[in-house]
N, C-alpha and C positions, 0 to 999 in steps of 0.2 A: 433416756436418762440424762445425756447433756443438755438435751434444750429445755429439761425439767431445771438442772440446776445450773443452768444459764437465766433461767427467766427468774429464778430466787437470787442471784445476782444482781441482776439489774434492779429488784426493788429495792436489796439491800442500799445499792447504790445511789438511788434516790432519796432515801430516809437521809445519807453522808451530806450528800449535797444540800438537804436545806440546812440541816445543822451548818457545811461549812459558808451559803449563802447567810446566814444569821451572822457568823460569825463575820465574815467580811464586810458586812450592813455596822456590824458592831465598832470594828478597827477604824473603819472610814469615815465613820461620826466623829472618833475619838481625832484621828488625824485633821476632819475639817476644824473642828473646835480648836486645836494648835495652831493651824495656818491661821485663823483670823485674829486670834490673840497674835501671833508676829506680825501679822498687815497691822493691827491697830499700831502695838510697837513701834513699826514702821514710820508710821501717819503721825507718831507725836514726833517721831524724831526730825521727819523730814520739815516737818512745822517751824521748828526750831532755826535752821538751815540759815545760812546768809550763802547768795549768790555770790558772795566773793570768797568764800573758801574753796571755788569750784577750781581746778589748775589751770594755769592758761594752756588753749588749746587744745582741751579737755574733749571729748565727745557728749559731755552730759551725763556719765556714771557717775554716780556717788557710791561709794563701798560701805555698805551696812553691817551690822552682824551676821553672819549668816548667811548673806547674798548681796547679789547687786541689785540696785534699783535705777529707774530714769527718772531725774529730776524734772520737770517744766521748768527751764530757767527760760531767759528770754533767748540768751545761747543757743539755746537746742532746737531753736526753729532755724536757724540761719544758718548757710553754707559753713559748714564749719570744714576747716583742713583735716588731710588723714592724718591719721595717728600715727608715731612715731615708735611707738609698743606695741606688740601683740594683746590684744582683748582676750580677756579670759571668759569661754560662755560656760554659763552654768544654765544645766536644764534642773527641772523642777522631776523632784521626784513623781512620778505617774504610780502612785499607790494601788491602784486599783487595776490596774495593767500586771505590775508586779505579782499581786494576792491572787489574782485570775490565773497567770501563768503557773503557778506555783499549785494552786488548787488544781488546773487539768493536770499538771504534770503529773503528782502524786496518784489522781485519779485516772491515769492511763496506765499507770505502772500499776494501779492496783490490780486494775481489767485484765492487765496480760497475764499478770499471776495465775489471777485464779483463773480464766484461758486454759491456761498450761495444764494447770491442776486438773483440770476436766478433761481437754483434748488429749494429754499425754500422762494420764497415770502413773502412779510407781508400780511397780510390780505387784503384787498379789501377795500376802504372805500368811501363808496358812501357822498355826498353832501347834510349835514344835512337842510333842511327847520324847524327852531324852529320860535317861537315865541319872540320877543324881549326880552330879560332880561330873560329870561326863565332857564338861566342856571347860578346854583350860585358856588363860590367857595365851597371846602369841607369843612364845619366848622362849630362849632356850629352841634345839630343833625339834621336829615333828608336826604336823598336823593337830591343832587345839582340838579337834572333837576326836577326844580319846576312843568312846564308846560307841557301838552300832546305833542304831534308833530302835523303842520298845515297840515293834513293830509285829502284830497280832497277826497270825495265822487263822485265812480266813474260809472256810469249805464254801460259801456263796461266791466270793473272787476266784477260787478253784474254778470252779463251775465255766464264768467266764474264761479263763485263761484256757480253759480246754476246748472253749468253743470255737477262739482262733486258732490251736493248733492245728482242731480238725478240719478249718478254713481252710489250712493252708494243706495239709495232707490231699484235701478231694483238688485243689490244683497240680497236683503230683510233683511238690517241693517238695526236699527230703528234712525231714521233722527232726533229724537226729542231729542237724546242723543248726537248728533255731534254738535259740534262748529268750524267754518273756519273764519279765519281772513286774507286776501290776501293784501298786501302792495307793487302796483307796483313802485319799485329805480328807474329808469329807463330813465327818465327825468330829469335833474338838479336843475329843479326850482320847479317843481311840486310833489309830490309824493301821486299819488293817490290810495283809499284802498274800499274795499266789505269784505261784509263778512256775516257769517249766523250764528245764534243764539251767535254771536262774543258778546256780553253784559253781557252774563247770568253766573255767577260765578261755577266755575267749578272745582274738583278733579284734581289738579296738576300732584298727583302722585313725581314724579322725578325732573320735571321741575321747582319747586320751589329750586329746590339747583342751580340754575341760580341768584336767590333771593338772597340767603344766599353768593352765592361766592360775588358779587357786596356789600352786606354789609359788607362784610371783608375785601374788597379793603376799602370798605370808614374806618373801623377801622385801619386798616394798613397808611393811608393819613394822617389821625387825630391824628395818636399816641396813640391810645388806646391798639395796639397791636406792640410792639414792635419788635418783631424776626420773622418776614415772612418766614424766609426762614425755623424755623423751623415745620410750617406748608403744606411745597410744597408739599412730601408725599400724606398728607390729599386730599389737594387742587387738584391733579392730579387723584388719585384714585375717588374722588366726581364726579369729571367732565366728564372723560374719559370711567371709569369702571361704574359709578351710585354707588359706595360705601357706603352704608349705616352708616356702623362705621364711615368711616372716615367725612361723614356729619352732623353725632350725634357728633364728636368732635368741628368741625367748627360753629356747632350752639351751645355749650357750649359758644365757644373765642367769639362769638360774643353779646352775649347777656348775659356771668358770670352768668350764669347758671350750674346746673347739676342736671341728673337723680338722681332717690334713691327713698326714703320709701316715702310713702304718707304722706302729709301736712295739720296741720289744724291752721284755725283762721287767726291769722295775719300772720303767717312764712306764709302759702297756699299764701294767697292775696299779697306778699311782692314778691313771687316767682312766680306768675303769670305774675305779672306787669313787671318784669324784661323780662321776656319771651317774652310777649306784645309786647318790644320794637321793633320787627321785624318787626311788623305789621303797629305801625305807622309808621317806620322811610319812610316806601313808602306812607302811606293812608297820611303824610303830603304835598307828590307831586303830588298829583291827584291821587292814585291808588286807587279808592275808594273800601270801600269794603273786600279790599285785606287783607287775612289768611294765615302765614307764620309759626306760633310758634308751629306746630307739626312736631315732627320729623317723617323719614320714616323710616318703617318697613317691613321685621326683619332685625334684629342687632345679632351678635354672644353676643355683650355685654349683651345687654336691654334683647333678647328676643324676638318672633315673634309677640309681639304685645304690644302697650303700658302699662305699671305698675304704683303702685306707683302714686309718683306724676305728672309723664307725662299721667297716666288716669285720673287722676282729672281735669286735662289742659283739654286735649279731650273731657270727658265725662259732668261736672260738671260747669264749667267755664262758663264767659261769651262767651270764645273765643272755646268752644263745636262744634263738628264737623268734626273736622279736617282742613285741609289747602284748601282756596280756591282762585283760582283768574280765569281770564275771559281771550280768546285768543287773543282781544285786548291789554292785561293789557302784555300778555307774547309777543307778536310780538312789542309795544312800547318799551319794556327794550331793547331787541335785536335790534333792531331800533338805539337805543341811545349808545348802544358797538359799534356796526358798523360804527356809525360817531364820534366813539369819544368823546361822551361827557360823558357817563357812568361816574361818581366821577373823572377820570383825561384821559386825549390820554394816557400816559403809562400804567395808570389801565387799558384802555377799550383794549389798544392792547394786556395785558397779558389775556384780559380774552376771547378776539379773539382765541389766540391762544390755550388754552385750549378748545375752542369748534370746532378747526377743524378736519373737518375728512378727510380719506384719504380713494378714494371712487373705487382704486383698489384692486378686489377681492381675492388676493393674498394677500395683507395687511390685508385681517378681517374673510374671509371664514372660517379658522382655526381656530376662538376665538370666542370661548363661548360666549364672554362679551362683542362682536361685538353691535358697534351702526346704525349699517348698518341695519343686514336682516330683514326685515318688518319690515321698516319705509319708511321716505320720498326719503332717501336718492339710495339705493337699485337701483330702474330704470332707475337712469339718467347718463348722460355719466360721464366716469372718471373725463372725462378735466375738470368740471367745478369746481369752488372753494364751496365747501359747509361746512358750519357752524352751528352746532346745539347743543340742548339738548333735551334726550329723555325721555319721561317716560312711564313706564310700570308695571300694577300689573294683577293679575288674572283677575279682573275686569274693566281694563281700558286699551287704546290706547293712547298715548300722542306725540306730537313731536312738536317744536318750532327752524324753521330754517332760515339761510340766506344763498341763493343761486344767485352764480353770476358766468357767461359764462368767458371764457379765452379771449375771444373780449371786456367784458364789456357793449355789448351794451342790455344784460338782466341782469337784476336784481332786485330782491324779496324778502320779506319776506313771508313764509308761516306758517300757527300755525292752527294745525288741535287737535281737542281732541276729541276723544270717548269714550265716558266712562259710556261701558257696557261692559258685559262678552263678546258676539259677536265679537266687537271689540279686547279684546285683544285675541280672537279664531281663526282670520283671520288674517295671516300674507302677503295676498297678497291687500287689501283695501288702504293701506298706498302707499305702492308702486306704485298702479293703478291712486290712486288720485292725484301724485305728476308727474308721467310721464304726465295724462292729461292736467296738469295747465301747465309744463314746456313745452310743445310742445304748448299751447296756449299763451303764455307770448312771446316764441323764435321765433315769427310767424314762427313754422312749419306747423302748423295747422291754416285754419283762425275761428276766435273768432267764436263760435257755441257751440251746447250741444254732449257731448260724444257719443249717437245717431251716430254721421254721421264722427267723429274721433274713430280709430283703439287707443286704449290702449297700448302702448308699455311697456315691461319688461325686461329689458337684466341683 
């Protein structure tokens, strides 16, 4: 598909080039026509000339309109003495050097555009189905997309969604700790979704700084946070790497907060409520339920595990537990970046971009901090565009994606979490269960239980 619309490039290119070959043929007629009307100019004036108005000790320059010229007087053959002033040299404008330069210029800057345009695409944006009114300006607190998505319950996605759980049961993972949430794009008008134990509020893990990045677009919109740029660092490392630091600083900017020494009375209750505000700014757009105000751990800064007054948060609080939200709750946000509506189209495309991966192995095999190996991403072919966030502790399995074919004509959200020790022990459960659903989604497979489909892993 690129060397298809590389080589439509290149002719376009060609058709530019004689146009701007005419048109530089055209310029350079117009400008020889000028210089010789000033040469003749020239020629009557120097006609006119008496050798005796030349200066004494002159070099032979007469000063014309315009330029300078060399006289033939008989002076200018003969050793004449230096000059006493600096000469002033004037070069002749090179028109045709200038037009050239100027024409590749434009014409390199064209190439690399559209280059870019090809080699590095924007994201993928599938055809939001919302609810009327459902999406408000950023302003004021809360999260702009007031309402769920009209999202259709589907008894054929059933079907699959049942075929990995049963995937994972005949490995003897415990089922009662998985949650799958499946959203077939796929259709324009319709976007229908299954799912299994998808309700029940669940250990995020990692996947909550998906949360936290989207609150900081909506601070960054609103002016609460002024110098974005001196957070990109952060924001990169959070999303890309799973940075823990750099997440504990982001959830500081967003909520004017900070760790330290344990709190009591009304400072404790005053610092809580600030922290809070993570929780509702979504629980006031339907995410019911949803627990965001724990940061993750370890930290080089904090420590391997909360202190202070972020254990009082934790342990003592209303908001005790840690962070929770549901794989519906994490496949709707991602739902809502993908189309765009996310706090603004430029926020949802900067945070597209930050969740994409690049799913040749050459690009991640090498890196530790790969968001590849054992997860969703892992078995499916390089070509397709995939978008995620992962989470991962000793005790859990997390990943929340959007996958979409180089054709378009598949496309999904998947959001799978396990979370038991099991799960984050098996690094091939992820990968197995994302080959299965994409080979039933891409009709490679026809819709059935993993039973009578071969599991692919490449």
């Amino acid at each position: 598909m690129a060397l298809i619309q590389i080589s439509s490039m290149i002719s376009g290119l060609n058709l530019r080039l004689r146009k701007v070959r005419h048109l530089v043929n055209h310029v350079l007629s117009q400008s020889l026509a000028s210089q010789t009307r000033r040469s003749q100019k020239s020629a009557a004036l120097n006609s006119r000339l008496d050798y005796q108005d030349l200066r004494p000790n002159s070099p032979g320059f007469v000063r014309l309109p315009g330029a300078h010229r060399v006289v033939d007087s008989p002076r200018s053959h003969q050793h004449l003495p230096k000059p006493k002033y600096t000469k002033l040299k004037y070069t002749k404008l090179k028109y045709k050097r200038i037009l050239l330069v100027g024409v590749a210029t434009v014409t390199a800057g064209w190439i690399l555009l559209r280059l870019g345009k090809v080699l590095f695409p924007d994201p993928p944006t599938p055809t939001p189905v919302v609810n009327s009114g459902s999406v408000a300006a950023v302003s004021g607190f809360g999260y702009n997309v007031r309402q769920a998505p009209n999202w259709v319950y589907s008894e054929t996605l059933q079907t699959v969604v049942d075929g990995a759980v049963e995937l994972v049961n005949k490995q003897g993972l415990p089922t009662g700790q998985l949650s799958i949430t499946l959203v077939d794009l796929g259709q324009p008008t319709v976007h229908a979704y299954a799912g299994y134990n998808n309700t029940l509020l669940r250990y995020p893990a990692s996947v909550a700084k998906l949360f936290w990045l989207i609150d900081f677009m909506a601070a960054v919109e609103t002016g609460e946070i002024n110098d974005e740029s001196a957070f990109y660092v952060d924001l990169s490392n959070m999303m890309r790497f799973s940075d823990n630091d750099s997440a504990s600083r982001i959830v500081d900017a967003v909520t004017g907060t900070k760790s330290g020494d344990p709190l009591e009375g009304k400072a404790l209750e005053t610092w809580v409520s600030k922290r809070s505000q993570i929780n509702k700014f979504f629980q006031v757009a339907g995410y019911d339920g949803i627990r965001l105000s724990t940061k993750n751990y370890p930290t080089v800064d904090l420590g391997a595990t909360p202190t202070g007054r972020d254990f009082q948060l934790w342990k003592e609080s209303a908001q005790s537990g840690g962070n929770q939200i549901t794989t519906d709750q994490a496949a709707r946000l991602i739902y809502e970046i993908y189309t765009q509506q996310a706090i603004s189209p430029l926020a949802s495309k900067k945070i597209a971009y930050l969740l994409t991966r690049n799913l040749n192995p050459e690009k991640w095999q090498n890196d530790e901090l790969n968001s590849v190996e054992g997860f969703l991403s892992e078995s499916l072919p390089t070509t397709v565009y995939f978008g995620s966030k992962i989470g991962y502790t000793s005790r859990s399995r997390q990943e929340v994606a959007f996958i979409k074919t180089g054709d378009g004509q598949t496309a999904y959200i998947l959001t799978v979490f396990g979370v038991d020790p099991t799960y984050a022990e098996n690094k091939q459960i992820f990968p197995q269960l994302s080959r299965y659903i994409f080979d039933q989604m891409s009709g490679a497979t026809p819709i059935s239980s993993p039973a009578s489909s071969e599991i692919k892993t490449q």
